[in-house]
NUZA-951825 format. One record per residue (C-alpha): x, y, z; residue in one letter. Coordinates in steps of 0.25 Angstrom, whole numbers, plus 5000, padded with zeros to 4 digits. Each point is the difference from the previous one (the first is absolute). Example, Ala and Ser with C-alpha at 12.3 -4.5 7.8 and 13.67 -1.06 7.14 Angstrom:
<sites>
<xx = 5049&yy = 4982&zz = 5031&r = a> .
<xx = 5006&yy = 5014&zz = 4998&r = s> .
</sites>
This chain:
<sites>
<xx = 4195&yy = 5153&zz = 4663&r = x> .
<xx = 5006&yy = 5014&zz = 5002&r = x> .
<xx = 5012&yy = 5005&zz = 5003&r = x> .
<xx = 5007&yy = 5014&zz = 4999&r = x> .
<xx = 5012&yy = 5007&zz = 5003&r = x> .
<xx = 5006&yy = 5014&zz = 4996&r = x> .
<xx = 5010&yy = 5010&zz = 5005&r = x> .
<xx = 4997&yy = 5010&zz = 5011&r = x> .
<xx = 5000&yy = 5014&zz = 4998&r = x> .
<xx = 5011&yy = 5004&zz = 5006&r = x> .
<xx = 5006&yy = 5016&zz = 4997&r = x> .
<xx = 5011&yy = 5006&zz = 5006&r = x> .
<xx = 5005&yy = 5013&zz = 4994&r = x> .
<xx = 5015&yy = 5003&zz = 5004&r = x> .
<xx = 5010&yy = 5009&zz = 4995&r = x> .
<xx = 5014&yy = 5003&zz = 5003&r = x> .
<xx = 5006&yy = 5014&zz = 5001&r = x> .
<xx = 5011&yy = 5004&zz = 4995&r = x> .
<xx = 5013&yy = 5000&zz = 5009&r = x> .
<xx = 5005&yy = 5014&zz = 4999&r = x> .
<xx = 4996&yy = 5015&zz = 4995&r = x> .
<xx = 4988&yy = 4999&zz = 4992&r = x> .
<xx = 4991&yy = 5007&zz = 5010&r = x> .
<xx = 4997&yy = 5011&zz = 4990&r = x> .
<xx = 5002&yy = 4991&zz = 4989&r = x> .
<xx = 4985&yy = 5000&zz = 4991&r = x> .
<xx = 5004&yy = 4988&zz = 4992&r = x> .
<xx = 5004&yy = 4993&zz = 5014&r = x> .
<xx = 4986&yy = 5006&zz = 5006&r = x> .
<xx = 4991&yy = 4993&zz = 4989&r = x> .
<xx = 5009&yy = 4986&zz = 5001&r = x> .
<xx = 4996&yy = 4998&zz = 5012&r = x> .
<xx = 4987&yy = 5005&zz = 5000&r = x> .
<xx = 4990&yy = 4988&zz = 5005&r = x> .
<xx = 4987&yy = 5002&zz = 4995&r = x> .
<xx = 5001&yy = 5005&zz = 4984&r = x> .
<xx = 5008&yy = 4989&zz = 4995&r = x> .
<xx = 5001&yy = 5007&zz = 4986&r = x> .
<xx = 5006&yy = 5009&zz = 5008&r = x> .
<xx = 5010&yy = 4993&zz = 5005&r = x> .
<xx = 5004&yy = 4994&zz = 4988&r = x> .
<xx = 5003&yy = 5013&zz = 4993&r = x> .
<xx = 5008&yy = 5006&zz = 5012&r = x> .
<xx = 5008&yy = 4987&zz = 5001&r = x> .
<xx = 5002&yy = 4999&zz = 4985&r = x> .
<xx = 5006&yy = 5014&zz = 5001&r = x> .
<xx = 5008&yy = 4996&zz = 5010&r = x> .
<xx = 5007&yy = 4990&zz = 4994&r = x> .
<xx = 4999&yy = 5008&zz = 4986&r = x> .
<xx = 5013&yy = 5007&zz = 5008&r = x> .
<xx = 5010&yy = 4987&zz = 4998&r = x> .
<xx = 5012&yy = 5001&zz = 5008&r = x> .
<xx = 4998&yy = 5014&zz = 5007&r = x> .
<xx = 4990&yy = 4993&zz = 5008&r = x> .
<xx = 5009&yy = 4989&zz = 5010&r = x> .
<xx = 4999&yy = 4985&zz = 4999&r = x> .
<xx = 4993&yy = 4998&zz = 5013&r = x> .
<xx = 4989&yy = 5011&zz = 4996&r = x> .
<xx = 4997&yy = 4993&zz = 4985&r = x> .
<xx = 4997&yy = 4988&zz = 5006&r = x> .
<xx = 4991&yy = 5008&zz = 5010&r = x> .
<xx = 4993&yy = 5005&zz = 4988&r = x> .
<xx = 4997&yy = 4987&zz = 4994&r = x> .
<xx = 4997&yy = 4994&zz = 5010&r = x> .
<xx = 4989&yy = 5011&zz = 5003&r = x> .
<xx = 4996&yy = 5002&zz = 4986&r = x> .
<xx = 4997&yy = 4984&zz = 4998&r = x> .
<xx = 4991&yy = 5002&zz = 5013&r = x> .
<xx = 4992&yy = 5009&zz = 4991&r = x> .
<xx = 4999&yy = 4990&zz = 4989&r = x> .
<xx = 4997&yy = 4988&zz = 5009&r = x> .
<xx = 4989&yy = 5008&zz = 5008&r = x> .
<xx = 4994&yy = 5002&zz = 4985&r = x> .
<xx = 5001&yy = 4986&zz = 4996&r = x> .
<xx = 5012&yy = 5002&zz = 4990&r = x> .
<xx = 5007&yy = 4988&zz = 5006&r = x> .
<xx = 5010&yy = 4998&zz = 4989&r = x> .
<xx = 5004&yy = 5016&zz = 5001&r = x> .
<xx = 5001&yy = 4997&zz = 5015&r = x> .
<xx = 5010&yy = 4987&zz = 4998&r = x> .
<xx = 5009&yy = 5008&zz = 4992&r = x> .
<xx = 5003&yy = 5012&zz = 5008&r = x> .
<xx = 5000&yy = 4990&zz = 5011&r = x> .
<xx = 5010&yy = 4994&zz = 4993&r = x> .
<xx = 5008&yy = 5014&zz = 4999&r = x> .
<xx = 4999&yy = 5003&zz = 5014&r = x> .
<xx = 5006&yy = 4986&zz = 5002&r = x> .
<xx = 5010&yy = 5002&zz = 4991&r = x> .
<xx = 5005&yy = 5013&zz = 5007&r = x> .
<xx = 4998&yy = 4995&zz = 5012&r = x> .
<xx = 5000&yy = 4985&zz = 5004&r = x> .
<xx = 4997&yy = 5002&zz = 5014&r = x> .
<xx = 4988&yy = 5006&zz = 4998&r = x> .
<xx = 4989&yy = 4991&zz = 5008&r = x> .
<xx = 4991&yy = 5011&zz = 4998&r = x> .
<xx = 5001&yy = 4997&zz = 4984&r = x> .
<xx = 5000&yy = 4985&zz = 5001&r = x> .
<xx = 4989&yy = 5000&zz = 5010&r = x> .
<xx = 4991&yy = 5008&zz = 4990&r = x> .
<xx = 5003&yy = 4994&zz = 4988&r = x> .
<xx = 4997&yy = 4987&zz = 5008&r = x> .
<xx = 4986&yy = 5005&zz = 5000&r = x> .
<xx = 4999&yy = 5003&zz = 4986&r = x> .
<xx = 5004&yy = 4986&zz = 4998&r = x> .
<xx = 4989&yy = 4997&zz = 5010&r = x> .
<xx = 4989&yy = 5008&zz = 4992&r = x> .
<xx = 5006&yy = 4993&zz = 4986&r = x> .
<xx = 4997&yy = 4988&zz = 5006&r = x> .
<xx = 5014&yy = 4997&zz = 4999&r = x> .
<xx = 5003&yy = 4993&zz = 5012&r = x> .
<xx = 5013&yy = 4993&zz = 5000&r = x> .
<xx = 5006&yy = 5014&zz = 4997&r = x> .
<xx = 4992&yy = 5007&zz = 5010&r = x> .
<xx = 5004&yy = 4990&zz = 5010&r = x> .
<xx = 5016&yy = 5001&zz = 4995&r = x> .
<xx = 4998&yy = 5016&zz = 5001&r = x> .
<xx = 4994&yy = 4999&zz = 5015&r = x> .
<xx = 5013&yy = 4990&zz = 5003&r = x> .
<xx = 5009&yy = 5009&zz = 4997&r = x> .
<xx = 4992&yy = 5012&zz = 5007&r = x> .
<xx = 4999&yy = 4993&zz = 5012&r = x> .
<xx = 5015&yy = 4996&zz = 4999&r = x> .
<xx = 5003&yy = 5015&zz = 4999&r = x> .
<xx = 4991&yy = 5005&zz = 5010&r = x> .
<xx = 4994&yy = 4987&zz = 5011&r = x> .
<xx = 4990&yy = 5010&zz = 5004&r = x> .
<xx = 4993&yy = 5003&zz = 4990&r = x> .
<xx = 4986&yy = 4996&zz = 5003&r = x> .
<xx = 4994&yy = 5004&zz = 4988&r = x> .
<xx = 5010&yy = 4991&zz = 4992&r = x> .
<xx = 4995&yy = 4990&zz = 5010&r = x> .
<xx = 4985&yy = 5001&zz = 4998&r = x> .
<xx = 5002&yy = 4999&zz = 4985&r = x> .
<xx = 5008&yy = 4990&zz = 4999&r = x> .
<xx = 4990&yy = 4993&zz = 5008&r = x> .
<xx = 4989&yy = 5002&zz = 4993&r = x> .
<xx = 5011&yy = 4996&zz = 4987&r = x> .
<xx = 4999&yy = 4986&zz = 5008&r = x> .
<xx = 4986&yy = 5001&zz = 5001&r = x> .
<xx = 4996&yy = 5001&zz = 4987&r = x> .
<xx = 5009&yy = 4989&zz = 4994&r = x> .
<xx = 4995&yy = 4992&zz = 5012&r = x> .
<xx = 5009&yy = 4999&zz = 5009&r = x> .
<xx = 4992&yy = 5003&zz = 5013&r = x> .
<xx = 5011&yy = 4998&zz = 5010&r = x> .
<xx = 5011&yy = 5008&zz = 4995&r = x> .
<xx = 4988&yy = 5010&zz = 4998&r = x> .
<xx = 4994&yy = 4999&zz = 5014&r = x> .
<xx = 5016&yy = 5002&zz = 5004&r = x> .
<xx = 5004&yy = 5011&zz = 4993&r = x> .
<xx = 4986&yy = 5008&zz = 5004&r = x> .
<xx = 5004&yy = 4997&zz = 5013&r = x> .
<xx = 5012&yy = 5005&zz = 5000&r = x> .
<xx = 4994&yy = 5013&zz = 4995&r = x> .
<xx = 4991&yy = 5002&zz = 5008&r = x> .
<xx = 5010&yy = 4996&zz = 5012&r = x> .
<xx = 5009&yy = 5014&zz = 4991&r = x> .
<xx = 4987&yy = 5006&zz = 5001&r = x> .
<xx = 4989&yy = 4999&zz = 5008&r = x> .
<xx = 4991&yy = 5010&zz = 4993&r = x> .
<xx = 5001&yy = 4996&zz = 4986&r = x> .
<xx = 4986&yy = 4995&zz = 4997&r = x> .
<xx = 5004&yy = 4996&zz = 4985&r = x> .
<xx = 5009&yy = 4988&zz = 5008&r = x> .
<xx = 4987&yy = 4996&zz = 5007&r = x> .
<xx = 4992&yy = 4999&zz = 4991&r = x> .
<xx = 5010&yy = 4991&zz = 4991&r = x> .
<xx = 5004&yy = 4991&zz = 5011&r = x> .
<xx = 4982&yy = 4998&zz = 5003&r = x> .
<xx = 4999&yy = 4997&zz = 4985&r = x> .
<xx = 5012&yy = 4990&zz = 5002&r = x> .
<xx = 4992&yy = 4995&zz = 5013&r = x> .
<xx = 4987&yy = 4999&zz = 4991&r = x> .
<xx = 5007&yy = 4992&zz = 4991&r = x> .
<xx = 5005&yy = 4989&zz = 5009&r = x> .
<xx = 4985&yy = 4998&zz = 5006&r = x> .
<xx = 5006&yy = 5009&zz = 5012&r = x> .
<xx = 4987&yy = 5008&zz = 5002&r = x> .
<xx = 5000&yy = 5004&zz = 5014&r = x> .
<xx = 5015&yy = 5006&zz = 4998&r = x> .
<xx = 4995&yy = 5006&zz = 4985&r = x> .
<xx = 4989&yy = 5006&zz = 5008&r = x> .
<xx = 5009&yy = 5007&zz = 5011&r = x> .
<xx = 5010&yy = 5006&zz = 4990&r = x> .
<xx = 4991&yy = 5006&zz = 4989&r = x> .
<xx = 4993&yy = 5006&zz = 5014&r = x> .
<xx = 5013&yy = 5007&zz = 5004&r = x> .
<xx = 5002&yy = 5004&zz = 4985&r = x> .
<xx = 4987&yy = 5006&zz = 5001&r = x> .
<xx = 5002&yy = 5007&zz = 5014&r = x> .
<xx = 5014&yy = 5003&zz = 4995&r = x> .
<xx = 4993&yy = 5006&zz = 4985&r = x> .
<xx = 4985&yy = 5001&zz = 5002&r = x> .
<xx = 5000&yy = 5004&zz = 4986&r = x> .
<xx = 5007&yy = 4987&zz = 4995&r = x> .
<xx = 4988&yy = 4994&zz = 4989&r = x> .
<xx = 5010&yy = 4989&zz = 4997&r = x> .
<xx = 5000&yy = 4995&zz = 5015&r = x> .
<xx = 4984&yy = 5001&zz = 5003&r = x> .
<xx = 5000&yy = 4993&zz = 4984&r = x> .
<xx = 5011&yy = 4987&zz = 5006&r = x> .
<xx = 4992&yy = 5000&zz = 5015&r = x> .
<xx = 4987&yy = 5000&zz = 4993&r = x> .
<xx = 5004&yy = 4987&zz = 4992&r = x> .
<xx = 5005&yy = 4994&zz = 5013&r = x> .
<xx = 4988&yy = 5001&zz = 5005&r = x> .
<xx = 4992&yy = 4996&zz = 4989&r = x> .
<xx = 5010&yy = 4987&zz = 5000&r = x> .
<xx = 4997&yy = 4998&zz = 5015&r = x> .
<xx = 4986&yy = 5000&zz = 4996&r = x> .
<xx = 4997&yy = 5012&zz = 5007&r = x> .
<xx = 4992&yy = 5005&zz = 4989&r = x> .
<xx = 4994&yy = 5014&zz = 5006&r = x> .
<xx = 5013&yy = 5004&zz = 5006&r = x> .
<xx = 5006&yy = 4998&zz = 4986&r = x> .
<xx = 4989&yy = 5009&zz = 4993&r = x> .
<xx = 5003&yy = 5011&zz = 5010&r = x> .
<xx = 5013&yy = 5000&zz = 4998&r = x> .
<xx = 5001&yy = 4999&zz = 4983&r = x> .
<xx = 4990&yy = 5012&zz = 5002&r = x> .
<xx = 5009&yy = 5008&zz = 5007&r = x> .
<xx = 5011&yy = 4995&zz = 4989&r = x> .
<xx = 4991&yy = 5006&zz = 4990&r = x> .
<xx = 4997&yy = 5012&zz = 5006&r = x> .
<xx = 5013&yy = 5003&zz = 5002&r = x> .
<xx = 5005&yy = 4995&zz = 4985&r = x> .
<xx = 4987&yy = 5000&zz = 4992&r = x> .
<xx = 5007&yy = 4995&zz = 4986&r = x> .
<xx = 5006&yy = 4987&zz = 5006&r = x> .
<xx = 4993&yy = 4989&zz = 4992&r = x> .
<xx = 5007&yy = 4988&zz = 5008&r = x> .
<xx = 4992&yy = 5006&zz = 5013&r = x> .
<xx = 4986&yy = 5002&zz = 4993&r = x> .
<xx = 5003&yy = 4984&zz = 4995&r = x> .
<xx = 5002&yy = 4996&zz = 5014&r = x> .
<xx = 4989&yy = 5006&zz = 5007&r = x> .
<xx = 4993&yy = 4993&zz = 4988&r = x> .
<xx = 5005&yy = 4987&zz = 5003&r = x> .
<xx = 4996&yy = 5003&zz = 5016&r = x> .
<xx = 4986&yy = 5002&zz = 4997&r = x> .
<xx = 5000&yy = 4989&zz = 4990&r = x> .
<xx = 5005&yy = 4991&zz = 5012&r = x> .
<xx = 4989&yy = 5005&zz = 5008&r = x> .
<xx = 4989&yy = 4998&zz = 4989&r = x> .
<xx = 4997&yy = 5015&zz = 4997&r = x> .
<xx = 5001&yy = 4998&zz = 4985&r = x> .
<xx = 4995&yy = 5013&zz = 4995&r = x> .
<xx = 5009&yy = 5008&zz = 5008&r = x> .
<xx = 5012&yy = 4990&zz = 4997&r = x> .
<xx = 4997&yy = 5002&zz = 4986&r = x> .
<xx = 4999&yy = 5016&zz = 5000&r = x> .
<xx = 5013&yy = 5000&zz = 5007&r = x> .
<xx = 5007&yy = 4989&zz = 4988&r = x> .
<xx = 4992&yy = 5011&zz = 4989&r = x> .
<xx = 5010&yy = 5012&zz = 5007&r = x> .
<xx = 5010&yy = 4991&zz = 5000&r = x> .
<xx = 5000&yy = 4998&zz = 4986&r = x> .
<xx = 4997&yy = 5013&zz = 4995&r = x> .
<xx = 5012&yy = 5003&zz = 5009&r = x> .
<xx = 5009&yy = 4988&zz = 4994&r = x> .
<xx = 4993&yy = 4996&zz = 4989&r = x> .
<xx = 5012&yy = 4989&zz = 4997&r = x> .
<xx = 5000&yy = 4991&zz = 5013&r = x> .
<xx = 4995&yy = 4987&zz = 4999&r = x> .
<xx = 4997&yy = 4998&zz = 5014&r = x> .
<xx = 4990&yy = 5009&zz = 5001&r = x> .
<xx = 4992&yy = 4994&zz = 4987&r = x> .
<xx = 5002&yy = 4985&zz = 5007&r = x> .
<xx = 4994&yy = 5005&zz = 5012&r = x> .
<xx = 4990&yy = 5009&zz = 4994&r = x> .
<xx = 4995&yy = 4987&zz = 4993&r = x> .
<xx = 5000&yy = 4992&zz = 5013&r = x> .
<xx = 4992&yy = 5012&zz = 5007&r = x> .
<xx = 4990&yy = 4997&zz = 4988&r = x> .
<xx = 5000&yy = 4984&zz = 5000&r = x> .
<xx = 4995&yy = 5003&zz = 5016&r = x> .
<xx = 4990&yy = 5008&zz = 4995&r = x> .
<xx = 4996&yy = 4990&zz = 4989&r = x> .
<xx = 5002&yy = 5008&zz = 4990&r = x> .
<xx = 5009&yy = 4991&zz = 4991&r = x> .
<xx = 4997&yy = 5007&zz = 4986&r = x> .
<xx = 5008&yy = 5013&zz = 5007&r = x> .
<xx = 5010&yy = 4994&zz = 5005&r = x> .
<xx = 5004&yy = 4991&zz = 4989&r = x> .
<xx = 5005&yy = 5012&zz = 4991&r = x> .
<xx = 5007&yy = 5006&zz = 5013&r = x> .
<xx = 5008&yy = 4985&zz = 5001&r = x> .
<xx = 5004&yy = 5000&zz = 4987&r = x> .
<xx = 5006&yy = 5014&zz = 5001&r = x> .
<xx = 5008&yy = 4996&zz = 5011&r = x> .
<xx = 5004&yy = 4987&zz = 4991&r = x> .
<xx = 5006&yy = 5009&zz = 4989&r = x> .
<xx = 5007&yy = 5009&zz = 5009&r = x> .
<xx = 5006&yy = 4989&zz = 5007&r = x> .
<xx = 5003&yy = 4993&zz = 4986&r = x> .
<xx = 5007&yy = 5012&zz = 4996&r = x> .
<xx = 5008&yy = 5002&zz = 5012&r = x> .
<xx = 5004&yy = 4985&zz = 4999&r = x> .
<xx = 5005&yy = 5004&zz = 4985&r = x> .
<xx = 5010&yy = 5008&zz = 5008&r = x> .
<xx = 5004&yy = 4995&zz = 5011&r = x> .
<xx = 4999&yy = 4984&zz = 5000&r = x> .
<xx = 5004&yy = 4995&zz = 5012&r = x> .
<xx = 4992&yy = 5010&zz = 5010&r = x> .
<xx = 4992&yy = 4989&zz = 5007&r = x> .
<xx = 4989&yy = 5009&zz = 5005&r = x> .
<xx = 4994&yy = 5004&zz = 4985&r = x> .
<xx = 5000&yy = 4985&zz = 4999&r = x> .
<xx = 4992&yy = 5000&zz = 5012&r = x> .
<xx = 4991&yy = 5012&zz = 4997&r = x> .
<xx = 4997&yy = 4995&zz = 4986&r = x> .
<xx = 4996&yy = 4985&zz = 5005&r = x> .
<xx = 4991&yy = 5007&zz = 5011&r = x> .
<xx = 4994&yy = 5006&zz = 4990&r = x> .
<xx = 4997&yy = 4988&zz = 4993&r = x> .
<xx = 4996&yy = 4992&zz = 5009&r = x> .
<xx = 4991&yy = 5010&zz = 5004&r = x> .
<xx = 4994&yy = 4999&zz = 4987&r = x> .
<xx = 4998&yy = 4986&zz = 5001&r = x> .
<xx = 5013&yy = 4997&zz = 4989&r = x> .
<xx = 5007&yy = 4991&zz = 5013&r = x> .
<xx = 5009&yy = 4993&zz = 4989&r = x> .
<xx = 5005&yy = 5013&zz = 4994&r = x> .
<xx = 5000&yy = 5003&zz = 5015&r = x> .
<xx = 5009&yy = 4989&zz = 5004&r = x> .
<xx = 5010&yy = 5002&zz = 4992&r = x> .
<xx = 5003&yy = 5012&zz = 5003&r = x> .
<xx = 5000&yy = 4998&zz = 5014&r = x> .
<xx = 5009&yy = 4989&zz = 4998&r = x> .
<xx = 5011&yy = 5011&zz = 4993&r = x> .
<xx = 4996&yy = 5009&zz = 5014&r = x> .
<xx = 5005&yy = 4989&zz = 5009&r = x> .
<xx = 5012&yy = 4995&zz = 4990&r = x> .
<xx = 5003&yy = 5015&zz = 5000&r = x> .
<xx = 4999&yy = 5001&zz = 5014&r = x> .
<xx = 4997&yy = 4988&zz = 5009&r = x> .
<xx = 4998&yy = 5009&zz = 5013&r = x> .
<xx = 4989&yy = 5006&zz = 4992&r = x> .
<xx = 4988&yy = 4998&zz = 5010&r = x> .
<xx = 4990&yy = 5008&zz = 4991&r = x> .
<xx = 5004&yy = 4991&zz = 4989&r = x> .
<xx = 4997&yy = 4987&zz = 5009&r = x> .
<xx = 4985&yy = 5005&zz = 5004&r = x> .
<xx = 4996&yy = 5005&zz = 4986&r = x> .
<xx = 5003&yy = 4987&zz = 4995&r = x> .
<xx = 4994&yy = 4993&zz = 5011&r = x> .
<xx = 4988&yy = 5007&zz = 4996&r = x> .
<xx = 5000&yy = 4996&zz = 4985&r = x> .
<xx = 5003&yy = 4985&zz = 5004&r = x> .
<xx = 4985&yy = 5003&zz = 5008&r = x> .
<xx = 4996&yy = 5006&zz = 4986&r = x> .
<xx = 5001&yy = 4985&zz = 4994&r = x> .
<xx = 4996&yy = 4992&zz = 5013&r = x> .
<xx = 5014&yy = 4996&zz = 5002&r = x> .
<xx = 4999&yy = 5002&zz = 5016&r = x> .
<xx = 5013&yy = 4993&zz = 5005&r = x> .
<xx = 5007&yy = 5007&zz = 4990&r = x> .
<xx = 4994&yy = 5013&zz = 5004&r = x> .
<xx = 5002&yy = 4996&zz = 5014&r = x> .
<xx = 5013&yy = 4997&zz = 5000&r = x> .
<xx = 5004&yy = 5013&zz = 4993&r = x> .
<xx = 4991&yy = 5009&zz = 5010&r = x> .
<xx = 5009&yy = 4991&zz = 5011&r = x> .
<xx = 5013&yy = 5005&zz = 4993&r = x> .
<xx = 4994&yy = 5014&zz = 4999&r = x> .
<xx = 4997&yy = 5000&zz = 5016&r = x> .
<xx = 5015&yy = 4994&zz = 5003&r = x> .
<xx = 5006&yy = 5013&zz = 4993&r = x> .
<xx = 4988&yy = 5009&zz = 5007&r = x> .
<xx = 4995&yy = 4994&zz = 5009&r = x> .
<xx = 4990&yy = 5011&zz = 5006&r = x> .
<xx = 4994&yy = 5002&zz = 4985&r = x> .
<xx = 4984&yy = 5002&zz = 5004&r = x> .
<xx = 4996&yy = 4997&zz = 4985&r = x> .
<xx = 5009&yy = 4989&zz = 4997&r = x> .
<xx = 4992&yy = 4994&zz = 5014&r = x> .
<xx = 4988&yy = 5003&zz = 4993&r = x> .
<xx = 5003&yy = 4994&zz = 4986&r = x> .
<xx = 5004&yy = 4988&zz = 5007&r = x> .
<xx = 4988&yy = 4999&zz = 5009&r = x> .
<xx = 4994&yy = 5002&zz = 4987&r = x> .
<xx = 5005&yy = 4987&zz = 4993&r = x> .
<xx = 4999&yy = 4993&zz = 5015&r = x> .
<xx = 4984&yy = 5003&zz = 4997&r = x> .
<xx = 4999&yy = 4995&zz = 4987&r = x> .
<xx = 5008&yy = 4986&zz = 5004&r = x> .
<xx = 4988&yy = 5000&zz = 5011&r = x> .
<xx = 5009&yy = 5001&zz = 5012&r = x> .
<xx = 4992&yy = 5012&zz = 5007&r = x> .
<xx = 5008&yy = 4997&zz = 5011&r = x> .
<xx = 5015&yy = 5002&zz = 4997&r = x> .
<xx = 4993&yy = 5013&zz = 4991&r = x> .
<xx = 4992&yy = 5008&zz = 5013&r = x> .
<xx = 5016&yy = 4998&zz = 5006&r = x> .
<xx = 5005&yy = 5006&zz = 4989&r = x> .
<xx = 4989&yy = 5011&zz = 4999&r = x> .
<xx = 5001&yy = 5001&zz = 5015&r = x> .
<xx = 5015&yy = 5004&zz = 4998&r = x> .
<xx = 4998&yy = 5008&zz = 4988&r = x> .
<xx = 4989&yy = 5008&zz = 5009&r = x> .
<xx = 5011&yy = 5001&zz = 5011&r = x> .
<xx = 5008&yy = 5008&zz = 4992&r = x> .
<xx = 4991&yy = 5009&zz = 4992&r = x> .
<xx = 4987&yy = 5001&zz = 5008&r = x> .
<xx = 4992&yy = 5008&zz = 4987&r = x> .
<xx = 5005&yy = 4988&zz = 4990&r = x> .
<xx = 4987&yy = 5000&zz = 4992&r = x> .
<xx = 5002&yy = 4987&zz = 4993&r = x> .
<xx = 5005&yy = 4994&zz = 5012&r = x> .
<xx = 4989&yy = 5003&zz = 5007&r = x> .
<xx = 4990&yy = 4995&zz = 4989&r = x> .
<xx = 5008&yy = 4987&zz = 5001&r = x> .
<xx = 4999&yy = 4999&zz = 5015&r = x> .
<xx = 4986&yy = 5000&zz = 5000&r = x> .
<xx = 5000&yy = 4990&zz = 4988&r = x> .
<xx = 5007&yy = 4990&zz = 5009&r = x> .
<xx = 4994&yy = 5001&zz = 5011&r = x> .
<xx = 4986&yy = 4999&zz = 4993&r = x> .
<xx = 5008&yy = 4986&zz = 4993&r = x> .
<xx = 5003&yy = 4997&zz = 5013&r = x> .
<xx = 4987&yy = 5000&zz = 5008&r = x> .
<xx = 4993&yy = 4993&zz = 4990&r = x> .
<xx = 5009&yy = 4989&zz = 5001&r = x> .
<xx = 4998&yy = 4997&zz = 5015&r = x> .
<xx = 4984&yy = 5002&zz = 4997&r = x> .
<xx = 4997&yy = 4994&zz = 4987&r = x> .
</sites>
């Protein structure tokens, strides 16, 4: 079992102006120029290439407007340290704090950001952007309430600000809040009909809602819009995967690939999309891919329960469910909320023909996510093979509640059902 999150793709271009007499000024012109960011960085080198016969207040505005530059072309260590300067000449700049915050954001670095979004927020309550960053700071350490909070807030600052929307839906997505996901990434998109990264996050709320056509409208728009974003192509993979369209849900795996040719997810689910079509020899070699990256990433970060749990999915896709156990059992001492981890377990305990286990695991699994389609589906699975038809047309019943277009759901329905008859007329 699957699951992904990533940062959204959030830009804002600001600059400040210097505070007196520079109208004239061409070094001044090109600092604050806000589309050639080499530009920029000339002008402002040159600036600050005066010393002292620029004042205090006005180097710092350089700086600040010069690591700008830097962090719009990625050079985040460049940015931090004329943050750093701006800062320095000026500790009251929540402007400074606010953006270098972000850079921390886009390291990855997220208790800095989060102290460099404090201290904007201190200096300046209403801020929304420091808001909105902060709470997607939040989001992506996990903290969905502080997130939701702080996105609030920002939007509350700003009503138009599509980027705060689309967080807070993603945050709403990841608490199993769909209908709430669904109505902010709509404004975000009414707000910014050109936000891919808000028709990508309501396209994966569909597709977790089970809504399955909606979710491959919405990813094709996402595409359209930004048509190198693997993660997109692998989602719109995994909703025609869902809906048994094998082919297509594999083209869509092959782009993501060619597009990101390191991600392990999409190699899992390229495999699984070849095991539905029964193609086992193709899919092994796409398994075992997704084994080794994971293997590396594991060599580098040890306690990141989600490669354990991508790696033993793979496994146990492949039949290996002691190697797949084991590894699961790391996910969920990693991380004991770890729902994915619980269901992909369940699954190889179903592997060995230990069905208690595996029921009690997918039980575990539904306690954390509890409107899970596939884990419902898994578990009617091992109901089935226990010979209880019954409790499994209940769970395929629910399953089918949630995603209408569940293929394996709706195979196993008719399974039981057929189980069923035949017991009343032997």
């Amino acid at each position: 079992m699957r699951a992904r999150a990533g940062r959204l793709g959030i830009v804002l271009v600001a600059c400040w102006a210097a505070t007196s007499g520079f109208a004239a000024d061409m070094a001044w012109e090109a600092c604050r120029d806000d589309r050639d960011w080499d530009r920029r960085i000339a002008g402002c080198t040159e600036v600050l290439g005066r010393g002292q016969s620029e004042t205090q207040a006005n180097r710092a505005i350089a700086y600040s407007n010069r690591a700008g530059a830097y962090r719009q072309k990625g050079e985040h260590d460049r940015a931090i340290a004329d943050y750093d300067e701006a800062i320095r000449l000026n500790p009251t700049d929540a402007f400074a704090y606010a953006h270098r915050g972000e850079t921390y954001l886009q390291k990855a670095e997220y208790g800095a950001a989060i102290a460099d979004l404090n201290e904007a927020i201190r200096l300046d309550p209403d801020d929304a952007f420091a808001y909105a960053n902060r709470g997607e700071s939040y989001r992506l350490i996990g903290e969905y309430d502080q997130a939701i909070a702080d996105l609030s807030e920002a939007i509350r600052l700003d009503p138009d600000a599509a980027f705060a929307y689309a967080i807070r839906g993603e945050a709403y997505r990841l608490t199993g809040e769909y209908d709430r996901a669904i109505a902010d990434l709509s404004e975000a998109i009414r707000l910014d009909p050109d936000a891919a990264f808000a028709y990508a996050i309501r396209g994966e709320t569909y597709r977790l809602r089970g809504d399955y056509d909606r979710a491959i409208a919405d990813y094709d728009e996402a595409i359209r819009l930004n048509p190198t974003d693997a993660f997109t192509y692998a989602n719109r993979g995994e909703a025609y995967r869902l809906r048994g369209d094998y082919d297509r849900a594999i083209a869509d795996y092959d782009e993501a690939i060619r597009l990101n040719p390191m991600d392990a997810f999409t190699y899992a689910n390229r495999g699984e999309a070849y095991l539905g079509k029964g193609e086992r020899a193709r899919a092994i070699p796409d398994l075992d891919r997704a084994i080794a990256l994971r293997s590396e990433h594991i060599a580098r970060t040890p306690e990141d329960s989600s490669a354990y749990n991508g790696r033993g999915w793979s496994y146990a896709l492949k039949g290996e469910y002691d190697r797949a156990i084991a590894d699961l059992d790391e996910a969920i001492r990693l991380d004991p909320k770890n729902a994915y981890a619980y269901a992909s377990r369940g699954f190889a305990y179903h592997g060995r023909g230990e069905y208690d286990r595996a029921i009690e695991d997918y039980d575990a699994a539904l306690r954390l996510k509890p409107r899970d389609s596939t884990v419902l589906t898994y578990r009617a699975d091992t109901l089935a093979a226990q010979g209880e038809p019954g409790r499994a047309l209940a769970d395929y019943e629910a399953a089918l509640a949630i995603s209408p277009q569940h293929v394996q759901a709706l195979a196993g329905r008719d399974k039981a059902r057929t189980a069923l008859a035949s017991r009343r007329h032997p």
